[in-house]
N, CA, C and O atoms as CSV, one atom per row, in Angstrom:
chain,resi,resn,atom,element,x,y,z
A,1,UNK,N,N,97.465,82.989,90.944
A,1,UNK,CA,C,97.155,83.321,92.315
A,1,UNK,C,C,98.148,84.343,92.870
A,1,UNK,O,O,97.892,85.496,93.215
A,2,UNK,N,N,99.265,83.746,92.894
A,2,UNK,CA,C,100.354,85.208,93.142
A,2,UNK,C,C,100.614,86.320,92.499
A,2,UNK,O,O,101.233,87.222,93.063
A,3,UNK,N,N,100.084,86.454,90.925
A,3,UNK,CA,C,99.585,87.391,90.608
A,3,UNK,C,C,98.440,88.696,91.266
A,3,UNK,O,O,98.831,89.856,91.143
A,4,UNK,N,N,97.084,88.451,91.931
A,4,UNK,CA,C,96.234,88.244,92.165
A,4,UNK,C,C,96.489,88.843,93.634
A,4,UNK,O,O,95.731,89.686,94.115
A,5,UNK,N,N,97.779,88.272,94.407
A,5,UNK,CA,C,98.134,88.503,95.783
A,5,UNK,C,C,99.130,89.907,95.721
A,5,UNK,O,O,98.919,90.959,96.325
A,6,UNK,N,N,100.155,89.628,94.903
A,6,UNK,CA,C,100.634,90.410,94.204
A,6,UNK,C,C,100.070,92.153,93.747
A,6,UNK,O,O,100.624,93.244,93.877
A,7,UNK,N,N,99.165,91.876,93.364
A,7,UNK,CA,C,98.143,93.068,92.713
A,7,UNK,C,C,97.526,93.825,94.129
A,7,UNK,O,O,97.470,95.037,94.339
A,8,UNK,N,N,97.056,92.643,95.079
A,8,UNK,CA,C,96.482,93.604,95.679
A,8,UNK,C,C,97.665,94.094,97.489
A,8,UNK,O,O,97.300,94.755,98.461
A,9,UNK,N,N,98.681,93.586,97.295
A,9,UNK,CA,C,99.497,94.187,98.221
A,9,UNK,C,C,99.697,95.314,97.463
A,9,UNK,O,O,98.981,96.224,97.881
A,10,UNK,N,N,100.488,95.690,96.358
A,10,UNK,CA,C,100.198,96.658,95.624
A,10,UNK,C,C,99.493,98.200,96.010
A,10,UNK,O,O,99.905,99.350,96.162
A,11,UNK,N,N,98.315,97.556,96.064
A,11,UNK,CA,C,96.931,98.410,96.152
A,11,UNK,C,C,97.061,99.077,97.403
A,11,UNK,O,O,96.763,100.230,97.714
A,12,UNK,N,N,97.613,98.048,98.134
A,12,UNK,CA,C,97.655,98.711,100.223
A,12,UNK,C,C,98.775,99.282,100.549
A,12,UNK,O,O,98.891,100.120,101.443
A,13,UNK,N,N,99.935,98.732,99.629
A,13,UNK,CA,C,100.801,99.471,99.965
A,13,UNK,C,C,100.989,100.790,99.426
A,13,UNK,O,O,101.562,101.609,100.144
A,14,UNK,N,N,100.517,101.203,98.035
A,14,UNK,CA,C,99.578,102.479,97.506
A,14,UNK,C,C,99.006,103.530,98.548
A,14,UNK,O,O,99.255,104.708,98.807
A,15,UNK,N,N,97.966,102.397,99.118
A,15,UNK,CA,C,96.857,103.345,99.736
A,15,UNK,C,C,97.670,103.800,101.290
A,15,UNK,O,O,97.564,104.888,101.856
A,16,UNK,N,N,98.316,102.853,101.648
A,16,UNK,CA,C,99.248,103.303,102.565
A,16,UNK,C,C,100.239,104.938,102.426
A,16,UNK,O,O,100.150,106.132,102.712
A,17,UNK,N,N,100.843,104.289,102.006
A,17,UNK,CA,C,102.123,105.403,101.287
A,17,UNK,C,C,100.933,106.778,100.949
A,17,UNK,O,O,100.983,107.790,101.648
A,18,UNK,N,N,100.091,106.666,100.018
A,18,UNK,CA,C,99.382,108.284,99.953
A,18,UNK,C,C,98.617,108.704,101.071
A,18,UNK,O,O,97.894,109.663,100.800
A,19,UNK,N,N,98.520,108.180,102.578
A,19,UNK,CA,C,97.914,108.602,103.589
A,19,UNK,C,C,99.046,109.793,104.575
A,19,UNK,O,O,100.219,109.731,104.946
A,20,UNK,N,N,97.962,110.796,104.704
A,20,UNK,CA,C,98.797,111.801,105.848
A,20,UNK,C,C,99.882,110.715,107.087
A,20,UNK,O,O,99.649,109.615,107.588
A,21,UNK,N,N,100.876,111.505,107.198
A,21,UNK,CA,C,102.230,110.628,108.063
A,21,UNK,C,C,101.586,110.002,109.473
A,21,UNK,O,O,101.802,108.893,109.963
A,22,UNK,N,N,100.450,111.416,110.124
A,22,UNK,CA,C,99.934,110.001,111.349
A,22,UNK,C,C,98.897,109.041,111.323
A,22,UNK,O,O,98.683,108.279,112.266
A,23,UNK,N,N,98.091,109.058,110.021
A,23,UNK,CA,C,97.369,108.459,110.003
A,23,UNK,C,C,98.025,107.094,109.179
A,23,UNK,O,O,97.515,105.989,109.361
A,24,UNK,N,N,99.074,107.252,108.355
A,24,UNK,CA,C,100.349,106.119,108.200
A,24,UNK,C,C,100.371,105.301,109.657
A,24,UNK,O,O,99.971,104.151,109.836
A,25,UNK,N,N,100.884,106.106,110.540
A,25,UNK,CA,C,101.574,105.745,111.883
A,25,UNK,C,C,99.969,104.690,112.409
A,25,UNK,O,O,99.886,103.473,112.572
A,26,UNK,N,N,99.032,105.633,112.534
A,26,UNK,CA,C,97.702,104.612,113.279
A,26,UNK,C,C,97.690,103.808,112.286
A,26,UNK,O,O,97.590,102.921,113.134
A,27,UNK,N,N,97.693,103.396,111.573
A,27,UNK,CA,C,97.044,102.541,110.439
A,27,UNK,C,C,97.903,101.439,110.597
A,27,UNK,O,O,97.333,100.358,110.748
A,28,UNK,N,N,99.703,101.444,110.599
A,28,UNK,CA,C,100.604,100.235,110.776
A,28,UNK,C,C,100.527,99.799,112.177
A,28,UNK,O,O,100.590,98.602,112.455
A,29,UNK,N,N,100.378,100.821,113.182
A,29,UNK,CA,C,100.110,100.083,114.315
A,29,UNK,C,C,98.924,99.366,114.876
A,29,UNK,O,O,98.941,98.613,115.849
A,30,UNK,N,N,97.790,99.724,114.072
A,30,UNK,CA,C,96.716,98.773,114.093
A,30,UNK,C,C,96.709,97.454,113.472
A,30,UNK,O,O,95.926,96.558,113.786
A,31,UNK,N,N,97.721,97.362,112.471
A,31,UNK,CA,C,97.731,96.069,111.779
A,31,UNK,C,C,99.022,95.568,112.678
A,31,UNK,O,O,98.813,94.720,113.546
A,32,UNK,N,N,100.434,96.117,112.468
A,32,UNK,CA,C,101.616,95.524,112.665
A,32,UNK,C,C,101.836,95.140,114.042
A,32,UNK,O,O,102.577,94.183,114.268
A,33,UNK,N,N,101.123,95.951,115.261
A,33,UNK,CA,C,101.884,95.703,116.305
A,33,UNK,C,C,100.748,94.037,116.863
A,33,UNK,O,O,101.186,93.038,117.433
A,34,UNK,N,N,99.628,94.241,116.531
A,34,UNK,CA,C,98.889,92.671,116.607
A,34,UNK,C,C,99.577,91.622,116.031
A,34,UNK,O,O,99.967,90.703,116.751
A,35,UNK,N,N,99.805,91.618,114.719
A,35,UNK,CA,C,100.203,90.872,113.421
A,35,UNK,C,C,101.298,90.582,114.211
A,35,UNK,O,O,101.153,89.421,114.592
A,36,UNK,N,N,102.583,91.172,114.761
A,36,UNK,CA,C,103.513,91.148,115.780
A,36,UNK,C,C,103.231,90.208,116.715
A,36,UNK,O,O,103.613,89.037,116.703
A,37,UNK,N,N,102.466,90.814,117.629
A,37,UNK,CA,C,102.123,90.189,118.651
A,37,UNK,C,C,102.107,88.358,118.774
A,37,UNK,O,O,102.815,87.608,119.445
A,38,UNK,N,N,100.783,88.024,117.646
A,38,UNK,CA,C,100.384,86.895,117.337
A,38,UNK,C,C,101.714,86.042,116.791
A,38,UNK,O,O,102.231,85.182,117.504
A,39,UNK,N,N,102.147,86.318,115.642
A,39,UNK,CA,C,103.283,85.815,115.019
A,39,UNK,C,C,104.161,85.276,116.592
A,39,UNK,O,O,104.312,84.060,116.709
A,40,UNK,N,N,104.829,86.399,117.996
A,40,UNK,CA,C,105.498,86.464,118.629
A,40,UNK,C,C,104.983,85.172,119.257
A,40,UNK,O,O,105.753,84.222,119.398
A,41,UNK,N,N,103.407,85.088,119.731
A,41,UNK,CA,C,102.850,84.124,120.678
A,41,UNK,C,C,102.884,82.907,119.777
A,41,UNK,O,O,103.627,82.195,120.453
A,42,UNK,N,N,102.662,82.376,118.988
A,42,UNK,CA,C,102.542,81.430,117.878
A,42,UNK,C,C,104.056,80.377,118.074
A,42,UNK,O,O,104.099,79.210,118.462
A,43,UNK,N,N,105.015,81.131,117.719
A,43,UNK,CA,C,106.736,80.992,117.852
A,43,UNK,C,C,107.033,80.334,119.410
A,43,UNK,O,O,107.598,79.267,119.651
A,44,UNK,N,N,106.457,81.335,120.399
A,44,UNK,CA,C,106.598,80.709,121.714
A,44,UNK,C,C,106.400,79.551,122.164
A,44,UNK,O,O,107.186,78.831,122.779
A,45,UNK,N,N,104.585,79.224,121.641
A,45,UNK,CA,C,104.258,78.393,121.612
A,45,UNK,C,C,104.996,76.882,120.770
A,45,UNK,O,O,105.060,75.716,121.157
A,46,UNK,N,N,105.326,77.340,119.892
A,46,UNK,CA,C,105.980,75.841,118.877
A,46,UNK,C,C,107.482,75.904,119.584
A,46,UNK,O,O,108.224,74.929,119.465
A,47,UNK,N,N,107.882,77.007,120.278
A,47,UNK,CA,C,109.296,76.992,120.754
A,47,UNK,C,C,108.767,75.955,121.868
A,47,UNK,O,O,109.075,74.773,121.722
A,48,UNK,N,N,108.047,76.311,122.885
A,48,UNK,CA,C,107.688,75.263,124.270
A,48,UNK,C,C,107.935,74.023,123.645
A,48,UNK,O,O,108.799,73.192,123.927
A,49,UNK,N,N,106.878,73.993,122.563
A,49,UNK,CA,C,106.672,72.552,122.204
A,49,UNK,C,C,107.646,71.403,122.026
A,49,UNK,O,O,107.919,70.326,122.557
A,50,UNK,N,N,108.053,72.205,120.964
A,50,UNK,CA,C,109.787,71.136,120.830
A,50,UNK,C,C,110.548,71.014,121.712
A,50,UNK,O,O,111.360,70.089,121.748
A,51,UNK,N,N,110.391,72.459,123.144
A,51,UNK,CA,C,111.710,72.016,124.052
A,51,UNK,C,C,111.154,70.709,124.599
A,51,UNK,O,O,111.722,69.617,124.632
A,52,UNK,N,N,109.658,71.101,125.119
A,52,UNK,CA,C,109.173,69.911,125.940
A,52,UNK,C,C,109.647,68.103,125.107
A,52,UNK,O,O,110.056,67.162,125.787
A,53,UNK,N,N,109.477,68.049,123.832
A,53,UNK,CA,C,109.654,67.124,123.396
A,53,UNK,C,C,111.335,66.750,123.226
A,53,UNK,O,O,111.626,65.557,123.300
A,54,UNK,N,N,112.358,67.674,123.016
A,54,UNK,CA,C,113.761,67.472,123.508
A,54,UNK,C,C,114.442,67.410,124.735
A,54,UNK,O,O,115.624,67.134,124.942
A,55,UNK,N,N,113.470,67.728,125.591
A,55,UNK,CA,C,114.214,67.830,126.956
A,55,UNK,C,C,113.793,66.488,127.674
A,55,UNK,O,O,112.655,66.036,127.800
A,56,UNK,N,N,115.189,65.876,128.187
A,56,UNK,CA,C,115.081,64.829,128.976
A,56,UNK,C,C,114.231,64.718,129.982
A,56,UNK,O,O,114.015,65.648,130.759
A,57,UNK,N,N,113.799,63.835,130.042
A,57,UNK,CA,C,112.645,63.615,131.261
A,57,UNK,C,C,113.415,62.984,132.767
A,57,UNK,O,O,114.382,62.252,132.559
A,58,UNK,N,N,113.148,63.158,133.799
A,58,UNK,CA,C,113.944,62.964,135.148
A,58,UNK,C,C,113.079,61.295,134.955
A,58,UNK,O,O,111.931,60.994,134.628
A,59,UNK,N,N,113.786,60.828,135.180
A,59,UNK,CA,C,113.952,59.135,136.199
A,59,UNK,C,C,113.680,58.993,137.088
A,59,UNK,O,O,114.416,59.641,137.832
A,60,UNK,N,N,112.823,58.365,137.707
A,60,UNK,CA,C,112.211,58.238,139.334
A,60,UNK,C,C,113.071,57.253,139.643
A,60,UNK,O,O,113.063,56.757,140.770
């Protein structure tokens, strides 16, 4: 299987690298700055989570 995964990053990072420099540039920012994005919101989210579950709760 990581063979297989392996092979075809390969292939994109290939097809990447032989593309004209701005069409490089559109091409990573169509994938990376989302891929970014999500990853960023994802993190936030599991960050809330655990604070909510470590943080002391007030006492009435």
């Amino acid at each position: 299987m990581l063979d297989g995964l392996s092979d075809w990053w390969d292939g994109v990072e290939l097809w990447v690298v032989q593309l004209w420099f701005p069409l490089q540039f559109v091409v990573v920012m169509l994938v990376v700055v989302p891929a970014c994005l999500g990853v960023a919101w994802l993190v936030d989210r599991a960050v809330d989570r655990v604070a909510a579950r470590v943080r002391p709760t007030r006492g009435n």
